[in-house]
VMD Tcl script that builds the backbone (N, CA, C; Angstrom):
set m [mol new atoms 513]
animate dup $m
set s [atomselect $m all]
$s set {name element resname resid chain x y z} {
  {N N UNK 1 A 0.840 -1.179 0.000}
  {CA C UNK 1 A 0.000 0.000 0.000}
  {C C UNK 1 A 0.883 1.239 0.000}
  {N N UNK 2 A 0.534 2.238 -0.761}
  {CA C UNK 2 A 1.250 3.382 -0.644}
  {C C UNK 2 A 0.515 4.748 -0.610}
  {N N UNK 3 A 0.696 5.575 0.151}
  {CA C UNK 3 A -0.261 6.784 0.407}
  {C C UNK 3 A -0.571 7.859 -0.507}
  {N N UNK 4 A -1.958 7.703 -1.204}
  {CA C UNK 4 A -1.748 9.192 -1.903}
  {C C UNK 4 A -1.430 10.046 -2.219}
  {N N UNK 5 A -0.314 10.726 -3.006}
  {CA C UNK 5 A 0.211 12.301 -3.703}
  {C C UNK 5 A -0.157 13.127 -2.276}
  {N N UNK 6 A -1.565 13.111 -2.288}
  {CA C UNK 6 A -2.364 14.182 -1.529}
  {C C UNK 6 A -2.179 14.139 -0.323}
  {N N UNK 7 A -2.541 12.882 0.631}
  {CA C UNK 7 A -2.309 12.780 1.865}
  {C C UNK 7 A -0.676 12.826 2.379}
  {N N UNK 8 A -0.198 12.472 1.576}
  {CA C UNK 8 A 2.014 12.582 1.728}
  {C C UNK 8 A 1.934 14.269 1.472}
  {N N UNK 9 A 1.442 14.917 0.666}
  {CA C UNK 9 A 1.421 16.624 0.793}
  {C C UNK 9 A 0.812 16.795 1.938}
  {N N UNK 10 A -0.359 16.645 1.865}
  {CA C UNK 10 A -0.861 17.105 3.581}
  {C C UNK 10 A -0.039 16.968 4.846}
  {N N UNK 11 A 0.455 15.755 4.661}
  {CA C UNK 11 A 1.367 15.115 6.066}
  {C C UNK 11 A 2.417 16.234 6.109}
  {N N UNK 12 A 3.588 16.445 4.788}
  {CA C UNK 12 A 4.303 16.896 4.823}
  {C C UNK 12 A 4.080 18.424 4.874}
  {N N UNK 13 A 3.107 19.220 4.571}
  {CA C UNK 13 A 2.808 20.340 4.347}
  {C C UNK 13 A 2.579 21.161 6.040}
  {N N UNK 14 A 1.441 20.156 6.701}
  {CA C UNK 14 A 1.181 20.263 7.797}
  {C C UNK 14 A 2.162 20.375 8.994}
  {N N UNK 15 A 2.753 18.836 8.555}
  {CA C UNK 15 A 3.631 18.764 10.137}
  {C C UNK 15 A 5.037 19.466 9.916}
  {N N UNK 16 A 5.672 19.840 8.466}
  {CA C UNK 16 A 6.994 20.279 8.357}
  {C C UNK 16 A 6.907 21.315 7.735}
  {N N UNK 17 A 6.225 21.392 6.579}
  {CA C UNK 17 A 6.831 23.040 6.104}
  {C C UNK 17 A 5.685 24.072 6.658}
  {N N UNK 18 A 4.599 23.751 7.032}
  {CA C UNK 18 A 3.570 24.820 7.860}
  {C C UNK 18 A 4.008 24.711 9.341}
  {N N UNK 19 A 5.295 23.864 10.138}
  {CA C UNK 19 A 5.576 24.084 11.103}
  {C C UNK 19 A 5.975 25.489 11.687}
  {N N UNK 20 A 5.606 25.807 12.647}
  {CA C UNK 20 A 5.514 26.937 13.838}
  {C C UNK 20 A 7.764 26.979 13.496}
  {N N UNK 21 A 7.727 28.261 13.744}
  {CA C UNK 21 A 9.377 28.581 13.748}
  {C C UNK 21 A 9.689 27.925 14.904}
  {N N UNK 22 A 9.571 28.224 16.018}
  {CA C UNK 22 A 10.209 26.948 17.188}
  {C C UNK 22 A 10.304 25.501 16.906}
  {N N UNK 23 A 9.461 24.766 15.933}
  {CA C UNK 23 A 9.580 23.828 15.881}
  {C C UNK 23 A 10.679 23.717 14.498}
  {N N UNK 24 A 10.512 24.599 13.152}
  {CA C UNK 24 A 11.222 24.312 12.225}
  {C C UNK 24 A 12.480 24.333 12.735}
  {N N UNK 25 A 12.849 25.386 13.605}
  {CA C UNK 25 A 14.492 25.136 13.937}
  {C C UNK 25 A 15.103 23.745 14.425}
  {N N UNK 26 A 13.793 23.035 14.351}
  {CA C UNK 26 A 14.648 21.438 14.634}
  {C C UNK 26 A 15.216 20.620 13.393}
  {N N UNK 27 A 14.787 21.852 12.365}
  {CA C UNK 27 A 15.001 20.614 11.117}
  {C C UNK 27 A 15.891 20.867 10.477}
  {N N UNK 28 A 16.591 19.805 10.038}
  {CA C UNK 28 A 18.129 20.155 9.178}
  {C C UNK 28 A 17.773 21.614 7.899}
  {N N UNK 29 A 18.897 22.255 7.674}
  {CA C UNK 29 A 19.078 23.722 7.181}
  {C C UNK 29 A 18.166 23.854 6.040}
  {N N UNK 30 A 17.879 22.462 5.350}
  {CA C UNK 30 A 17.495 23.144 3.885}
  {C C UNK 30 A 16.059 22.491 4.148}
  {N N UNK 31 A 15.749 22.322 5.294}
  {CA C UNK 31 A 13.966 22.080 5.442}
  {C C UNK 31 A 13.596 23.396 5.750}
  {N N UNK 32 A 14.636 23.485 6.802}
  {CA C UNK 32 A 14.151 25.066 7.804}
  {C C UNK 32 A 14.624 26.079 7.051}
  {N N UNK 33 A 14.943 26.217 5.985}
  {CA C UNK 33 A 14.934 27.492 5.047}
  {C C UNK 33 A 14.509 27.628 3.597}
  {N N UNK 34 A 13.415 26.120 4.064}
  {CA C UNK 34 A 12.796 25.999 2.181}
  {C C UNK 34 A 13.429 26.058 1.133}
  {N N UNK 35 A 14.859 25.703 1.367}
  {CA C UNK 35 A 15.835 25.315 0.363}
  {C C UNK 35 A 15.660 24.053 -0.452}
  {N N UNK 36 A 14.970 22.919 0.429}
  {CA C UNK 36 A 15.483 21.354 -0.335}
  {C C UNK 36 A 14.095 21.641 -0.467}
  {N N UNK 37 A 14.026 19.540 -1.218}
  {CA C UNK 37 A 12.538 19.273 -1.478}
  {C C UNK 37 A 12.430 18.067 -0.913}
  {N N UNK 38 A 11.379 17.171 -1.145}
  {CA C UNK 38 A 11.210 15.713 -1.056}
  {C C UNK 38 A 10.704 14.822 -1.841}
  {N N UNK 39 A 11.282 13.870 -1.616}
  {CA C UNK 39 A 10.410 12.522 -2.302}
  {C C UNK 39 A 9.944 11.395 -1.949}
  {N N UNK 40 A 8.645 11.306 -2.087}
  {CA C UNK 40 A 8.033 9.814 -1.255}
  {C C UNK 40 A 7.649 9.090 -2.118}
  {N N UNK 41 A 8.372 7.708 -1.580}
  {CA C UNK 41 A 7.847 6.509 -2.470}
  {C C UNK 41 A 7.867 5.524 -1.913}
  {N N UNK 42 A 6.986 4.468 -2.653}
  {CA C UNK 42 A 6.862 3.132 -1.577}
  {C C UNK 42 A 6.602 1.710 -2.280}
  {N N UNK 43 A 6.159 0.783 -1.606}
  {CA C UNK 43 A 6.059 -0.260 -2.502}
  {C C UNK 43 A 4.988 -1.014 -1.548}
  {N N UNK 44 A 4.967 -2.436 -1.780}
  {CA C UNK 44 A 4.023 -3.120 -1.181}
  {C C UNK 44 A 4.408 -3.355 0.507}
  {N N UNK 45 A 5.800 -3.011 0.627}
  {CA C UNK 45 A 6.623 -3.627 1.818}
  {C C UNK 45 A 6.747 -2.250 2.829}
  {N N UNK 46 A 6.370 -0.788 1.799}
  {CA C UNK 46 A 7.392 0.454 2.619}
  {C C UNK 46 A 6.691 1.485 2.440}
  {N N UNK 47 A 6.652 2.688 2.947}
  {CA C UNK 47 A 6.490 3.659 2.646}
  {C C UNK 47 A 7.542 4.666 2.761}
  {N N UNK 48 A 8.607 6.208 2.158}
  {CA C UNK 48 A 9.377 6.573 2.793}
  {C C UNK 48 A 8.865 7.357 1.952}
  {N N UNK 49 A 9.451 9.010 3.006}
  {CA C UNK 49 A 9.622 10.628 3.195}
  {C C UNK 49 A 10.924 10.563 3.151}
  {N N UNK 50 A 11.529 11.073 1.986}
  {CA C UNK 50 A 13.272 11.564 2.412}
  {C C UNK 50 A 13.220 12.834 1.708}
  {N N UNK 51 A 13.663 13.863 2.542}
  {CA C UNK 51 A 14.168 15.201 2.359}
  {C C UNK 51 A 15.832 15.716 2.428}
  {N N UNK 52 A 15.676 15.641 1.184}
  {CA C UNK 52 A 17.062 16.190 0.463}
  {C C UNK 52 A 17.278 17.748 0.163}
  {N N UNK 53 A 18.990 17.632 0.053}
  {CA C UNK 53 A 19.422 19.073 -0.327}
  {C C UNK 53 A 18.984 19.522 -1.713}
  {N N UNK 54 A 18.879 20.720 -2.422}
  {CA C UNK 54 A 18.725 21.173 -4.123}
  {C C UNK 54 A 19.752 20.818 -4.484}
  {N N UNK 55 A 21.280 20.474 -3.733}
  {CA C UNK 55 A 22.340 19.451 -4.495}
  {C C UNK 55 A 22.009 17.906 -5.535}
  {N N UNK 56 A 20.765 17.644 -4.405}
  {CA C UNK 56 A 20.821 16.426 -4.864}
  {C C UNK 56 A 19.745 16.550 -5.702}
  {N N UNK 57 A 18.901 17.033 -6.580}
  {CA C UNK 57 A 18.396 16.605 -6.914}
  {C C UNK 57 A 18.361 16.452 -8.591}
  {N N UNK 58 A 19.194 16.771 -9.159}
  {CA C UNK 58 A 19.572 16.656 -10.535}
  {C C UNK 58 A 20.294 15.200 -11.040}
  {N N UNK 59 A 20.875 14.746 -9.557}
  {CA C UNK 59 A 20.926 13.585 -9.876}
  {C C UNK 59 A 20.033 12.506 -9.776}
  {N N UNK 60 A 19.752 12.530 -8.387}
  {CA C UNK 60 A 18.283 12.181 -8.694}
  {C C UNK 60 A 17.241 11.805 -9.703}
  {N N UNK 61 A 16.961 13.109 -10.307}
  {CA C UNK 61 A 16.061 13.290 -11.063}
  {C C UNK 61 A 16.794 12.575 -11.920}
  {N N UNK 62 A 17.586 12.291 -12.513}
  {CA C UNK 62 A 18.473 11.745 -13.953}
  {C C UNK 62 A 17.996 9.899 -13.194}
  {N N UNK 63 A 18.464 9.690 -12.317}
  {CA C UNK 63 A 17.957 7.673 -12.078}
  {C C UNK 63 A 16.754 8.003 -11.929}
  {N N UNK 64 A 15.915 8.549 -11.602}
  {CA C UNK 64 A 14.031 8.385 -12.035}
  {C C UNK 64 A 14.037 8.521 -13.005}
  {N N UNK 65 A 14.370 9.312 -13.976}
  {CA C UNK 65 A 13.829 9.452 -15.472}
  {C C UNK 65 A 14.538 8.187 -16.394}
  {N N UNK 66 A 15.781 7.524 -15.442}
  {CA C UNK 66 A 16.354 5.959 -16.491}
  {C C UNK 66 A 15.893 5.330 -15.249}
  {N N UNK 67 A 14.816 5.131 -14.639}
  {CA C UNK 67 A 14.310 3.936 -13.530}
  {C C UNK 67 A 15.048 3.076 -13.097}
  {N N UNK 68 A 15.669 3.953 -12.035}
  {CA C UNK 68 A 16.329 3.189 -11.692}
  {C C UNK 68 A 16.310 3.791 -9.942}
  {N N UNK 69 A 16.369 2.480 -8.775}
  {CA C UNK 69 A 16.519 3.373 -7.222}
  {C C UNK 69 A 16.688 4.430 -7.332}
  {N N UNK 70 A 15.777 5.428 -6.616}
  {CA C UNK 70 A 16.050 6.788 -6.088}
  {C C UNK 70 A 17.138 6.694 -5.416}
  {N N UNK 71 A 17.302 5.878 -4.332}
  {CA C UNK 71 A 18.232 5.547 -3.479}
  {C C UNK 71 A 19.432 4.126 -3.811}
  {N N UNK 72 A 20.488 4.350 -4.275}
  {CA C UNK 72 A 20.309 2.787 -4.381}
  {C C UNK 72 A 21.468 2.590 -3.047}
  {N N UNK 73 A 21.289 1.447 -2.960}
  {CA C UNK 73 A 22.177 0.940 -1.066}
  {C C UNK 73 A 21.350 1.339 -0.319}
  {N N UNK 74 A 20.150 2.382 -0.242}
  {CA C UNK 74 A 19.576 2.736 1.234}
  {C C UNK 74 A 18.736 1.344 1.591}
  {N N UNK 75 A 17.999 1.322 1.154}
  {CA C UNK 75 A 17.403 -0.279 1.956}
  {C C UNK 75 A 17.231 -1.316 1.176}
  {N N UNK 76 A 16.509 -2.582 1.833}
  {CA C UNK 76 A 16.496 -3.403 1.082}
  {C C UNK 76 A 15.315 -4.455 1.823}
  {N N UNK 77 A 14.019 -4.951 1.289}
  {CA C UNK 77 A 12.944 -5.458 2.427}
  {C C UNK 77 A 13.564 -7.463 1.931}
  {N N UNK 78 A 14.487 -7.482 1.322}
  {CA C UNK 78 A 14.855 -8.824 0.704}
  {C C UNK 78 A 15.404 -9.364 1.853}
  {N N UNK 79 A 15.192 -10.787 2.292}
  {CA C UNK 79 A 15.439 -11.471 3.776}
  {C C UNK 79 A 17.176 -11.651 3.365}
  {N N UNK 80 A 17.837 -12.035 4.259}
  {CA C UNK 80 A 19.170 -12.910 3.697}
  {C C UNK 80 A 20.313 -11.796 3.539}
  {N N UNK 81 A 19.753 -10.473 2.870}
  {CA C UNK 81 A 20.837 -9.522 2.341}
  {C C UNK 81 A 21.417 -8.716 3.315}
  {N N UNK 82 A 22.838 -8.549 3.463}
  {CA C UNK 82 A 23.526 -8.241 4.468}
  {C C UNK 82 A 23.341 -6.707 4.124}
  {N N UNK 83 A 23.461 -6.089 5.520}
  {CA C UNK 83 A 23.258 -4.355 5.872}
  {C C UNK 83 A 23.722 -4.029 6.593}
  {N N UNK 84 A 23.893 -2.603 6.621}
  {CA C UNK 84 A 24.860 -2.034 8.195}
  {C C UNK 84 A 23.473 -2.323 9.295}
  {N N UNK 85 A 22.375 -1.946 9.095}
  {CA C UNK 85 A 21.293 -2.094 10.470}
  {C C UNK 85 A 19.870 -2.884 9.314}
  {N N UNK 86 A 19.961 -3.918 10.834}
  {CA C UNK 86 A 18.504 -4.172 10.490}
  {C C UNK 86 A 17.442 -4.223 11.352}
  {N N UNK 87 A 16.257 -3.779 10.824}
  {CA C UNK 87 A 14.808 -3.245 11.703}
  {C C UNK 87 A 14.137 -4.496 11.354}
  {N N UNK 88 A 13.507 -4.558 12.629}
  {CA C UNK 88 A 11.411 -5.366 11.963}
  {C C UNK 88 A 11.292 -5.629 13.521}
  {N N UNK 89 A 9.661 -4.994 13.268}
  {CA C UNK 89 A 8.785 -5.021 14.577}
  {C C UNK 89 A 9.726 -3.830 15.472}
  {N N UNK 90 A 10.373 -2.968 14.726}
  {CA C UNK 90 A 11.283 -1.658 15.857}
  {C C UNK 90 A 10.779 -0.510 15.030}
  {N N UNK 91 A 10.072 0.276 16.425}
  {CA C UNK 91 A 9.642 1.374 16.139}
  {C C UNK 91 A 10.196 2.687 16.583}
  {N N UNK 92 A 9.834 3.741 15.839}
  {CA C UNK 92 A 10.701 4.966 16.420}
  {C C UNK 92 A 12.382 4.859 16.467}
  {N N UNK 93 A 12.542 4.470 15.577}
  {CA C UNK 93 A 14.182 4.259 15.762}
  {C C UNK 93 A 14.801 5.334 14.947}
  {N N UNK 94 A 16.085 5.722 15.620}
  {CA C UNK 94 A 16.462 7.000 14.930}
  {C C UNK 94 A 18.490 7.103 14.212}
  {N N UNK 95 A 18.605 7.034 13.441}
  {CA C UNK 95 A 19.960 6.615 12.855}
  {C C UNK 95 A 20.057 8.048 12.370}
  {N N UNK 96 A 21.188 8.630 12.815}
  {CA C UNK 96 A 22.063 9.786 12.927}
  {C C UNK 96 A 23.382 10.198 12.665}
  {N N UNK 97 A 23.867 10.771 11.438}
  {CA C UNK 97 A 24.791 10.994 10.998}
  {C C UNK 97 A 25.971 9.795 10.805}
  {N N UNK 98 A 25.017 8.945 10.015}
  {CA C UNK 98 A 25.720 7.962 9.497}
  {C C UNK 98 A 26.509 7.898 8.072}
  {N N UNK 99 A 27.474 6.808 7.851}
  {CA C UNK 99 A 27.742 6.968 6.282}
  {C C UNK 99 A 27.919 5.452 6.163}
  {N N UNK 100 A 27.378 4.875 4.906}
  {CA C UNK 100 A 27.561 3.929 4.399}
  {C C UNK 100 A 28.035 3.564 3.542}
  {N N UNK 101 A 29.099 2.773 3.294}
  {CA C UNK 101 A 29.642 2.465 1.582}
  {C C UNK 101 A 29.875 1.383 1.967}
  {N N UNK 102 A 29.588 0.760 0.048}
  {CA C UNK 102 A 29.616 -0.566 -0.833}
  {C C UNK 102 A 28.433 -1.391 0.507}
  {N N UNK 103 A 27.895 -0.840 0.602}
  {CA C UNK 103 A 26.752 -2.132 1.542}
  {C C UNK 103 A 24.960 -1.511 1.675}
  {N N UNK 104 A 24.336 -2.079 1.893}
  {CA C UNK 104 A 22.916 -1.982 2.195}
  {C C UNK 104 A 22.926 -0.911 3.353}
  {N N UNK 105 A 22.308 -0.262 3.708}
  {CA C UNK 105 A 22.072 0.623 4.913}
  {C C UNK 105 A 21.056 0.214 5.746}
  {N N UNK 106 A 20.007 -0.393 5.177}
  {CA C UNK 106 A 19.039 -0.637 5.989}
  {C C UNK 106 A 18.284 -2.102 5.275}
  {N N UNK 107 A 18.409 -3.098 6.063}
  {CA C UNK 107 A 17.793 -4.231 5.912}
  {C C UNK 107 A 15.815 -3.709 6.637}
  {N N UNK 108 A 14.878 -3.894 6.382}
  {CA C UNK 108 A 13.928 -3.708 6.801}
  {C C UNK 108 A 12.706 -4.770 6.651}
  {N N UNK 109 A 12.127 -5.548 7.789}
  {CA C UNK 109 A 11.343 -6.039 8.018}
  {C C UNK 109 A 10.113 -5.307 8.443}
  {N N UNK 110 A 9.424 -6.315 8.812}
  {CA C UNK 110 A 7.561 -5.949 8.802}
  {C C UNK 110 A 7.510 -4.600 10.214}
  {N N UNK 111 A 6.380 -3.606 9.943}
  {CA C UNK 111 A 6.241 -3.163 11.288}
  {C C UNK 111 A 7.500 -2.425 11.685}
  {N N UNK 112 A 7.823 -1.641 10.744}
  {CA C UNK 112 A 9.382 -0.579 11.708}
  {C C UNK 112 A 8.977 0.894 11.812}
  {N N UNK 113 A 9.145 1.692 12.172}
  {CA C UNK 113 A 9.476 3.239 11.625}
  {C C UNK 113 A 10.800 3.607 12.252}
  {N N UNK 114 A 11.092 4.428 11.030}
  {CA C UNK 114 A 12.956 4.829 11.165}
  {C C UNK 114 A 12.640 5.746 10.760}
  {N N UNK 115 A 13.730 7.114 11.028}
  {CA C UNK 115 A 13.962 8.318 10.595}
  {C C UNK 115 A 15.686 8.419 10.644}
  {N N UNK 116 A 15.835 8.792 9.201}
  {CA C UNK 116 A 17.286 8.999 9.026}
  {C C UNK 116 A 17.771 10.393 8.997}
  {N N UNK 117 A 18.869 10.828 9.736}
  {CA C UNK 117 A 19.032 12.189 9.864}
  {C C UNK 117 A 20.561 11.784 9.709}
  {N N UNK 118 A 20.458 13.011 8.395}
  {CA C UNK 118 A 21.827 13.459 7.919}
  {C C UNK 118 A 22.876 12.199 7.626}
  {N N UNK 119 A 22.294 11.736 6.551}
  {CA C UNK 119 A 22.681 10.027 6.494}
  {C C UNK 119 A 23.326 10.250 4.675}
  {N N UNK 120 A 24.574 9.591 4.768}
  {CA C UNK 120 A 25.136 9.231 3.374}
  {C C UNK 120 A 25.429 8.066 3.043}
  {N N UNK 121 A 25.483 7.966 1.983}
  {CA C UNK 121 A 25.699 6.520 1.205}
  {C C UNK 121 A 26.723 7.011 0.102}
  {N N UNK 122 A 27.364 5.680 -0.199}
  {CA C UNK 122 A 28.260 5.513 -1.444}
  {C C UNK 122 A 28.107 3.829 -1.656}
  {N N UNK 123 A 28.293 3.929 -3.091}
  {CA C UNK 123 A 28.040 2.624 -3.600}
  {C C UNK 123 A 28.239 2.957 -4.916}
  {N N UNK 124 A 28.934 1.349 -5.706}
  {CA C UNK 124 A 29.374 1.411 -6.763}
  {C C UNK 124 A 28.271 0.311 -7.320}
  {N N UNK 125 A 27.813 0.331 -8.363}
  {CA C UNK 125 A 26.745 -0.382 -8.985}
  {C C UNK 125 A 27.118 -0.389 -10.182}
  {N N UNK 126 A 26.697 -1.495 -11.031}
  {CA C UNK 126 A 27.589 -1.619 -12.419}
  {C C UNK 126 A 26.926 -0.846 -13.431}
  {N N UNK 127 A 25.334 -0.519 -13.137}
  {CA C UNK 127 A 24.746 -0.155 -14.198}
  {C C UNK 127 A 24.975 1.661 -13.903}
  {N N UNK 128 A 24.932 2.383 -12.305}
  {CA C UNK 128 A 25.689 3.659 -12.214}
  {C C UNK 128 A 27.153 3.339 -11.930}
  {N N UNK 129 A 27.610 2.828 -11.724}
  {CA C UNK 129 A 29.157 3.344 -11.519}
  {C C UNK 129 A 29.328 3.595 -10.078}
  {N N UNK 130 A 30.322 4.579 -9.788}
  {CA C UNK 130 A 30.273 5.066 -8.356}
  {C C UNK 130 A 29.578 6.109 -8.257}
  {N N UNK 131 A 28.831 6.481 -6.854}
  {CA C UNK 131 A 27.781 7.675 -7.051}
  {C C UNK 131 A 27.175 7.815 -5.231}
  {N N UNK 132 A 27.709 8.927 -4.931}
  {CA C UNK 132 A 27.625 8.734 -3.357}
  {C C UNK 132 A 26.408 9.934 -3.144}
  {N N UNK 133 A 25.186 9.714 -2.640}
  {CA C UNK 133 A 24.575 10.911 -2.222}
  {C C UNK 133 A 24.188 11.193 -0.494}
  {N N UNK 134 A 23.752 12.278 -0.122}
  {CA C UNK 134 A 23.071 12.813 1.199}
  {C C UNK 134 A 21.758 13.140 1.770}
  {N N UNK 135 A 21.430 12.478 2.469}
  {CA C UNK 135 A 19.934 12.640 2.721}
  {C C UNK 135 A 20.230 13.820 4.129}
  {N N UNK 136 A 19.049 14.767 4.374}
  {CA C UNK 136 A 19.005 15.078 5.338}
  {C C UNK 136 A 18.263 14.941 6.355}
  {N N UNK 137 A 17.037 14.498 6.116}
  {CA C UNK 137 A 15.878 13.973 6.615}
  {C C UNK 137 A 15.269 12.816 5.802}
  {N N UNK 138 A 14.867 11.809 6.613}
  {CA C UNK 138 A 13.986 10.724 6.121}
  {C C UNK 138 A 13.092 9.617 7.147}
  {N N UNK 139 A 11.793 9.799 6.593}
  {CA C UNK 139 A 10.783 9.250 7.673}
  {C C UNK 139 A 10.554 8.173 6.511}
  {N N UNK 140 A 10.885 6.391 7.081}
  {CA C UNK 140 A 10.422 4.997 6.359}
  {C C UNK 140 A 9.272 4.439 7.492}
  {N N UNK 141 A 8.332 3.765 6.566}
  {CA C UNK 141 A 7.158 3.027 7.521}
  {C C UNK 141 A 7.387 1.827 6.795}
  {N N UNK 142 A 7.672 0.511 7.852}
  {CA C UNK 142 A 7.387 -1.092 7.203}
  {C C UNK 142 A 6.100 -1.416 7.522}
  {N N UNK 143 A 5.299 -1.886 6.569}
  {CA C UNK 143 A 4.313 -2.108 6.968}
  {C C UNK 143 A 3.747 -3.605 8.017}
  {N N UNK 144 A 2.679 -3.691 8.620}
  {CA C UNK 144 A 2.550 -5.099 9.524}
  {C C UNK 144 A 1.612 -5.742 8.525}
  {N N UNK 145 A 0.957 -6.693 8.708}
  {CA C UNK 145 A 0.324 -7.631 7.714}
  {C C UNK 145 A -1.161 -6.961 7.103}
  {N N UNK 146 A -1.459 -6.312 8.183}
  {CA C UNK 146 A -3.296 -5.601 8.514}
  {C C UNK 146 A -3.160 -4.127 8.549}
  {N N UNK 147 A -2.237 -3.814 7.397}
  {CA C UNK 147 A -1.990 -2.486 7.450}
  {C C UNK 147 A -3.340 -1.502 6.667}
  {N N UNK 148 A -3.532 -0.695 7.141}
  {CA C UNK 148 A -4.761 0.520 6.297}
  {C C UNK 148 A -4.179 1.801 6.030}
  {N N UNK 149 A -4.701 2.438 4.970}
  {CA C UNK 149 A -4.164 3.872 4.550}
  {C C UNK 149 A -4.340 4.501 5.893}
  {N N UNK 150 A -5.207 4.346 6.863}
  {CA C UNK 150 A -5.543 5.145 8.149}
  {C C UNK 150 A -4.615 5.025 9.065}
  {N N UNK 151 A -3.754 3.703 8.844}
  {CA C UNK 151 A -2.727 3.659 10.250}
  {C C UNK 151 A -1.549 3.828 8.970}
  {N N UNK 152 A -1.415 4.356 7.998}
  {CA C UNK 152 A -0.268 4.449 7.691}
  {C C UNK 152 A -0.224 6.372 7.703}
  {N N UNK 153 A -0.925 6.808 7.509}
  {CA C UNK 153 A -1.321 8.018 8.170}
  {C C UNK 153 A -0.638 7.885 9.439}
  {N N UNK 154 A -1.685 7.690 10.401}
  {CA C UNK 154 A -0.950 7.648 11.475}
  {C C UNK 154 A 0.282 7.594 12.012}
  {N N UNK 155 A 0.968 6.208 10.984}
  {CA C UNK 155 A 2.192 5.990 11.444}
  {C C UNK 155 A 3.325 6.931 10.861}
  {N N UNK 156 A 3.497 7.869 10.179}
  {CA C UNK 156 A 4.087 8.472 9.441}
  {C C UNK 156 A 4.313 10.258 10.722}
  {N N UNK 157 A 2.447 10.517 11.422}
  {CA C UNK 157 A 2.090 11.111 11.981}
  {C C UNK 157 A 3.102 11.181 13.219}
  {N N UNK 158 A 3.022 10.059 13.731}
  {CA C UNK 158 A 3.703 9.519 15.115}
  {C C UNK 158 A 4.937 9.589 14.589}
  {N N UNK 159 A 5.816 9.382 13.683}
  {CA C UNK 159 A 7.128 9.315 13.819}
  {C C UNK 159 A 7.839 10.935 13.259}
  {N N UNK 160 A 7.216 11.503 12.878}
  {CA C UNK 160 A 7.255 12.784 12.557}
  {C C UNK 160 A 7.301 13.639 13.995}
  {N N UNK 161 A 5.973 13.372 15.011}
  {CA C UNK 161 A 5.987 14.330 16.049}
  {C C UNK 161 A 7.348 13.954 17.319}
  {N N UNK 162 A 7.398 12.090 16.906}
  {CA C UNK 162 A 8.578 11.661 17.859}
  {C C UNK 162 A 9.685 12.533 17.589}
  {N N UNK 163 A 10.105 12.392 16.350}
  {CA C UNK 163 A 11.412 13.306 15.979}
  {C C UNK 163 A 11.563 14.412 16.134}
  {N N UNK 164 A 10.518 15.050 16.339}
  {CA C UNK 164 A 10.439 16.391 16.526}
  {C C UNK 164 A 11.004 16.439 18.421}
  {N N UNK 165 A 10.018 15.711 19.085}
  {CA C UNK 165 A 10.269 15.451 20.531}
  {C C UNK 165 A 12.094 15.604 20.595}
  {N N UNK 166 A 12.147 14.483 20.121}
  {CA C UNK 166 A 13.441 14.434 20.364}
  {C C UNK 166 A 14.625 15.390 20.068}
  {N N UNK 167 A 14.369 15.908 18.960}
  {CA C UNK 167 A 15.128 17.035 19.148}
  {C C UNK 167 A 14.565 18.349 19.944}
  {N N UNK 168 A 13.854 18.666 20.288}
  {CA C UNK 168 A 13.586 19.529 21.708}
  {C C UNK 168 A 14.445 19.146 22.795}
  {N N UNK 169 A 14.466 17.602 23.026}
  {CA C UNK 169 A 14.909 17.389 24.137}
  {C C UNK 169 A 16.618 17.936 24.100}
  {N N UNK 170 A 16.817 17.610 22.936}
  {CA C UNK 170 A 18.411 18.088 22.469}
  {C C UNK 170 A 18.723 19.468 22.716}
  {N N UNK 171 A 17.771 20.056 22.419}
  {CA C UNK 171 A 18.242 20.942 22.648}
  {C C UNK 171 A 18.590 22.051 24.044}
}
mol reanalyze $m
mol bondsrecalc $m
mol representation Tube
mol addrep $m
């Protein structure tokens, strides 16, 4: 299942870029100054929010338009395949200024939410070559078996306001 154009704008419109200035100052530079953008996409296994720099998105945009991973190395829902972290049935989990090369970043099973902050990858792939990019924000939902557009709402909801929590507390 994957969430509507509309409801992923609403989510994102609402809880991050119509956020109150006390709260935007929690968010990496190019959220909190309407510099970057985002992209959500999902599959039968995932849902993900990743908010990137205007660096990245020309490249980007070049592997969507030859279909190919937005991300490639960030996850992987395939059992067996080795990763730096793997989730299922873990919620609210928060991975922070990480970097990954030549490996999977995220193995992901049923039932997770993760938020990646300020997370890089590098990886060499035969069909790109070498090609390292930066995320600055990213909210993933695994889904559980009895999942509904209503709790994936939700769950997107909840891990958005957690992250937010948490950086208050940081500060």
């Amino acid at each position: 299942m994957t969430i509507p154009n509309q409801e992923i704008h609403n989510i994102v419109n609402s809880r991050i870029f119509k956020a109150a200035d006390s709260v935007k100052k929690h968010f990496p530079r190019s959220i909190s100054t309407g510099s970057g953008f985002y992209l959500s996409f999902g599959n039968e296994k995932l849902h993900a929010i990743i908010f990137l720099d205007r660096s990245e998105q020309k490249p980007l945009d070049e592997r969507l338009k030859n279909q190919y991973d937005p991300f490639p190395g960030l996850l992987t829902t395939e059992e067996g395949i080795g990763a730096a972290f793997r989730f299922e049935n873990s919620k609210n989990c928060i991975i922070e200024s990480c970097h990954v090369a030549n490996s999977y970043a995220l193995s992901l099973g049923k039932n997770s939410s993760i938020v990646l902050i300020n997370h890089s990858q590098e990886i060499h792939t035969k069909e790109l070559g070498s090609l390292e990019y930066r995320i600055d924000l990213g909210f993933i939902v695994t889904f559980p078996d009895d999942i509904t557009l209503f709790d994936l709402e939700d769950a997107f909801d909840d891990l958005i306001s957690y992250y937010i929590s948490t950086r208050r507390d940081l500060k």
